[in-house]
ZAMARGU-4260 file (C-alpha; in steps of 0.2 Angstrom, whole numbers, plus 5000, padded with zeros to 4 digits):
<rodrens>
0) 4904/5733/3821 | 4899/5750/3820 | 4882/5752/3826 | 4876/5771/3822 | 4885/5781/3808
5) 4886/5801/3810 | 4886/5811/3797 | 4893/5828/3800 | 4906/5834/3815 | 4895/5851/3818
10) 4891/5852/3836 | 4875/5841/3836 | 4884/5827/3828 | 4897/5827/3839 | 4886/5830/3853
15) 4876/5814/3849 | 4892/5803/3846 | 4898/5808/3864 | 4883/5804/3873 | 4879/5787/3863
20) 4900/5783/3864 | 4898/5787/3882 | 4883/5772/3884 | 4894/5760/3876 | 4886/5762/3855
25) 4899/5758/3842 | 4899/5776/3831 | 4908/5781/3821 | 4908/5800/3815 | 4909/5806/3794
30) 4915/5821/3791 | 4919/5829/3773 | 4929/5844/3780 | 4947/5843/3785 | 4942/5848/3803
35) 4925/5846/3812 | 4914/5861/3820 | 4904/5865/3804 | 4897/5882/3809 | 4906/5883/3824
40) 4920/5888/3813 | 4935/5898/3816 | 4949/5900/3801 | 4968/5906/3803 | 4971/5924/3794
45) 4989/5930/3797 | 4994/5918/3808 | 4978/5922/3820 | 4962/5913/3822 | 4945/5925/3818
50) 4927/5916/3822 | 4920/5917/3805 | 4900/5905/3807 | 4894/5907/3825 | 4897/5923/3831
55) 4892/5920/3851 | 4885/5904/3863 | 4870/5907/3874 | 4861/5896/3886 | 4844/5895/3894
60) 4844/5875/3895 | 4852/5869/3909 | 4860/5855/3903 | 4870/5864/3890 | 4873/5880/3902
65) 4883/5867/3913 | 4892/5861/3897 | 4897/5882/3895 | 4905/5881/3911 | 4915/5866/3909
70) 4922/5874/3894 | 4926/5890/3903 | 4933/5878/3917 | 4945/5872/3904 | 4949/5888/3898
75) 4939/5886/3882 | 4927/5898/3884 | 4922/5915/3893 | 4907/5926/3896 | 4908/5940/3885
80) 4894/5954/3886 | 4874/5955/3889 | 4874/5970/3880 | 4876/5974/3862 | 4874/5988/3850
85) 4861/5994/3837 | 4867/6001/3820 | 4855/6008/3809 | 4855/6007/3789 | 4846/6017/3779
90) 4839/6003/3770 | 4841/6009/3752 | 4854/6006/3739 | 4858/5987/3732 | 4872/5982/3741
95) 4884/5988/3730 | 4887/6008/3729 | 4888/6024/3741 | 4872/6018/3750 | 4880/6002/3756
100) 4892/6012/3765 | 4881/6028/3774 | 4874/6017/3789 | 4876/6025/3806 | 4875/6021/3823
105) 4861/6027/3833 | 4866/6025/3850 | 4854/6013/3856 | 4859/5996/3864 | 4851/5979/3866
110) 4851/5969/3882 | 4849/5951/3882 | 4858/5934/3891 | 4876/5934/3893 | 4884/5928/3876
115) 4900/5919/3878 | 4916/5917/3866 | 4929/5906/3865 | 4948/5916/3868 | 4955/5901/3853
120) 4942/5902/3842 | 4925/5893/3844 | 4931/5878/3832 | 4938/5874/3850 | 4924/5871/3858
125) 4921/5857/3843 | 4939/5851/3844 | 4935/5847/3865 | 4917/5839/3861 | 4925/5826/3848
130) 4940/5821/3857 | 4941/5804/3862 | 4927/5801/3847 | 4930/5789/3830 | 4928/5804/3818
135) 4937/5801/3800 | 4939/5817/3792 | 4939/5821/3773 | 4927/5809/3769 | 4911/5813/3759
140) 4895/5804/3760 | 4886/5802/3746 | 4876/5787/3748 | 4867/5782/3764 | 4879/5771/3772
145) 4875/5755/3779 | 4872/5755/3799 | 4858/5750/3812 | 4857/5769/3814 | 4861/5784/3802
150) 4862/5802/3808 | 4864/5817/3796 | 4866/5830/3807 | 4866/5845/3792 | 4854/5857/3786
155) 4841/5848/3777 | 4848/5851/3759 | 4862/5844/3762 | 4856/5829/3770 | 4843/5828/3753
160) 4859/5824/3743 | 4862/5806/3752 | 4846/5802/3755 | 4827/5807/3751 | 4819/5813/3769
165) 4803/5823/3769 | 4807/5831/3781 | 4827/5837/3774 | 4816/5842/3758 | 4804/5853/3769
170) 4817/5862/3777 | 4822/5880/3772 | 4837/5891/3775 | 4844/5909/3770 | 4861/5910/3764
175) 4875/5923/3772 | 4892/5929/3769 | 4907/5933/3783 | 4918/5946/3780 | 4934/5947/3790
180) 4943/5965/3788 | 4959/5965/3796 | 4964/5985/3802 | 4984/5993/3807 | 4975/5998/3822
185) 4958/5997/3833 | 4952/6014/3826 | 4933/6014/3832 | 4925/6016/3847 | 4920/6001/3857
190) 4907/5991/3854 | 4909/5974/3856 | 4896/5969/3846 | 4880/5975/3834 | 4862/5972/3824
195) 4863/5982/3812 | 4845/5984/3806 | 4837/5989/3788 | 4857/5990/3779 | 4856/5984/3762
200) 4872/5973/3764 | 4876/5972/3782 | 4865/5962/3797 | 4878/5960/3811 | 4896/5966/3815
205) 4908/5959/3831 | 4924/5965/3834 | 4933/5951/3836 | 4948/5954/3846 | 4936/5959/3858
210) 4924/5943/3860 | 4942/5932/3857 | 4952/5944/3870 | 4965/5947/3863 | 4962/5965/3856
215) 4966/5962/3838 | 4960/5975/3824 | 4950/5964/3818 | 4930/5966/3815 | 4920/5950/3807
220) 4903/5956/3797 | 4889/5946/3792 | 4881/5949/3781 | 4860/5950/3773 | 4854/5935/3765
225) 4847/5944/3752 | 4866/5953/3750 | 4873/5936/3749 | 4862/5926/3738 | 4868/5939/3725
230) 4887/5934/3729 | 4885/5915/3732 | 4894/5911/3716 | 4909/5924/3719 | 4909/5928/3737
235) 4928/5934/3733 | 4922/5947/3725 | 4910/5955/3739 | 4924/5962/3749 | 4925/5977/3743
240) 4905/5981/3747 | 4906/5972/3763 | 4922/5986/3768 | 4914/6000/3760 | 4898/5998/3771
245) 4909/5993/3788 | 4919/6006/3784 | 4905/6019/3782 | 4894/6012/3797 | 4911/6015/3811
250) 4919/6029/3799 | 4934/6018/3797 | 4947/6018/3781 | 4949/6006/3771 | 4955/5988/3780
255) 4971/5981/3777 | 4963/5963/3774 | 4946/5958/3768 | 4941/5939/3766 | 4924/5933/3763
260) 4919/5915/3767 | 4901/5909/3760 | 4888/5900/3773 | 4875/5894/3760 | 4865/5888/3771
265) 4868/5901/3787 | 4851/5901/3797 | 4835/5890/3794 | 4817/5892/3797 | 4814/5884/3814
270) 4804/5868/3811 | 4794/5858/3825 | 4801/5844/3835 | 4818/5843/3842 | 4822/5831/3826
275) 4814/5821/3812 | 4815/5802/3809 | 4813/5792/3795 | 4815/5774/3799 | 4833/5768/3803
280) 4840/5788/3798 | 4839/5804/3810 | 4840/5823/3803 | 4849/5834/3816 | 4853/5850/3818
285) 4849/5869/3823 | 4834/5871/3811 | 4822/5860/3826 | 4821/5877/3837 | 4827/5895/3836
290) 4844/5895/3825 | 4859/5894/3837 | 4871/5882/3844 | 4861/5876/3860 | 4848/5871/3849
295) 4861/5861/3839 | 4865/5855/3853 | 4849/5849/3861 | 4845/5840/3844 | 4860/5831/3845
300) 4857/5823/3863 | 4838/5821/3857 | 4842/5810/3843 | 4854/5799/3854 | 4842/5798/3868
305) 4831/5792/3855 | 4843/5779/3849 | 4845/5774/3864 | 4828/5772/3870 | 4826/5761/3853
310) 4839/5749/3860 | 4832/5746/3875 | 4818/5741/3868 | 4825/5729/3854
</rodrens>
């Protein structure tokens, strides 16, 4: 008998499977994609793998700065830089003409904690967190399923579709759209990676041959939430503004390939607690903390722990 149901094969679902699979609780993990990771997310373009959601890993928790370096013991993952650029826009224009495309950089840097990067694509990472888990894929939740213990890890408006949570209904999240441009050849200088600050269409820019390591001509942009609710309904069609502003910012031509995938629900506003509760059902994810995938993470092992502790009191 299946004791806890997860819903969602993002990195906190998985991350609480493994550690209530590993205390011996029947789960069983739900997922309505054809592969798990969620916003870890990396998709094939030409034969190659480009990191389209996540754009880098950092740690300042202990317990998942150990679970980078068994990733980078397996070859998974790598540190990639503590230092990355700062583009400036020149914050006018809708996203759509000329001004979308006159953003230059300034020169200046930003130092931070080492961000790591996966050389196969962060969707690894995922791929190495559910292995040995019971995770049926292509299957869609609509209705809370019957369980001692449900966990939606989502972002609260999905999770408000199968059931009616407060605290799913209270959370709140910003939308964004990945542009992947494929070049003939790496044409700019180096970089790595970039903020790009008060652009009407662009907020950050890797070059992704660099983070994965294999020096492909490839630069992945995301883009502003207030670009992208404009675009939700036809991201395809996007493109063209998204490579007119790269393009402008690194005083590139125009990219061979440009392919747009929409994150309607990108990055939350941080809510309090590590998790919310309501009942038998848990709401998981990266919106309990600052918006990255520790914080995923850590919610994930949160809401185990807390199954746990519920066991051993029952």
């Amino acid at each position: 008998m299946v004791t806890v149901i997860v819903v969602g094969a993002g990195i906190a679902g998985l991350a609480c499977a493994r550690d209530l699979t590993a205390a011996g609780v029947p789960t069983r993990v739900l997922e309505r994609g054809r592969v798990v990771g969620g916003r870890l997310a990396s998709k094939r373009y030409d034969g190659r793998y480009a990191d389209i959601g996540a754009a880098y890993l950092t740690a300042d928790d202990p317990g998942f700065a150990g679970q980078l370096q068994s990733w980078r013991i397996a070859g998974l993952a790598r540190p990639w830089t503590d230092t990355l650029r700062i583009f400036a826009g020149d914050g006018d224009g809708d996203g759509g003409g000329p001004a979308a495309a006159s953003a230059v950089g300034d020169g200046r840097t930003a130092r931070g904690p080492i961000r790591w990067a996966a050389p196969g694509g962060l969707r690894g990472l995922a791929e190495n967190l559910a292995r040995g888990l019971d995770v049926t894929l292509e299957h869609e939740v609509t209705v809370l399923p019957d369980a001692d213990a449900v966990v939606l890890a989502m972002p609260g408006p999905q999770a408000s579709r199968i059931a009616a949570l407060e605290a799913a209904a209270a959370q709140r999240w910003a939308p964004a759209l990945a542009a992947v441009l494929t070049y003939p050849d790496r044409d700019w200088a180096e970089f790595r990676g970039a903020f790009v600050n008060d652009h009407p269409v662009l907020a950050t820019l890797c070059d992704d041959g660099d983070r994965r390591g294999d020096r492909a001509p490839v630069l992945v942009a995301h883009s502003t939430p207030q670009f992208a609710a404009r675009h939700l309904d036809d991201p395809a069609a996007a493109g063209q503004a998204m490579a007119e502003a790269v393009s402008g910012l690194l005083r590139l031509g125009a990219p061979a390939r440009t392919a747009v995938h929409r994150w309607t629900y990108a990055t939350p506003e941080p809510a309090e607690g590590a998790y919310a509760r309501h009942g038998r059902v848990y709401l998981a994810g990266d919106a309990y903390g600052k918006p990255r995938v520790q914080t995923a993470w850590l919610s994930g092992r949160a809401v185990a722990a807390a199954i746990l502790r519920e066991r051993a009191r029952s």
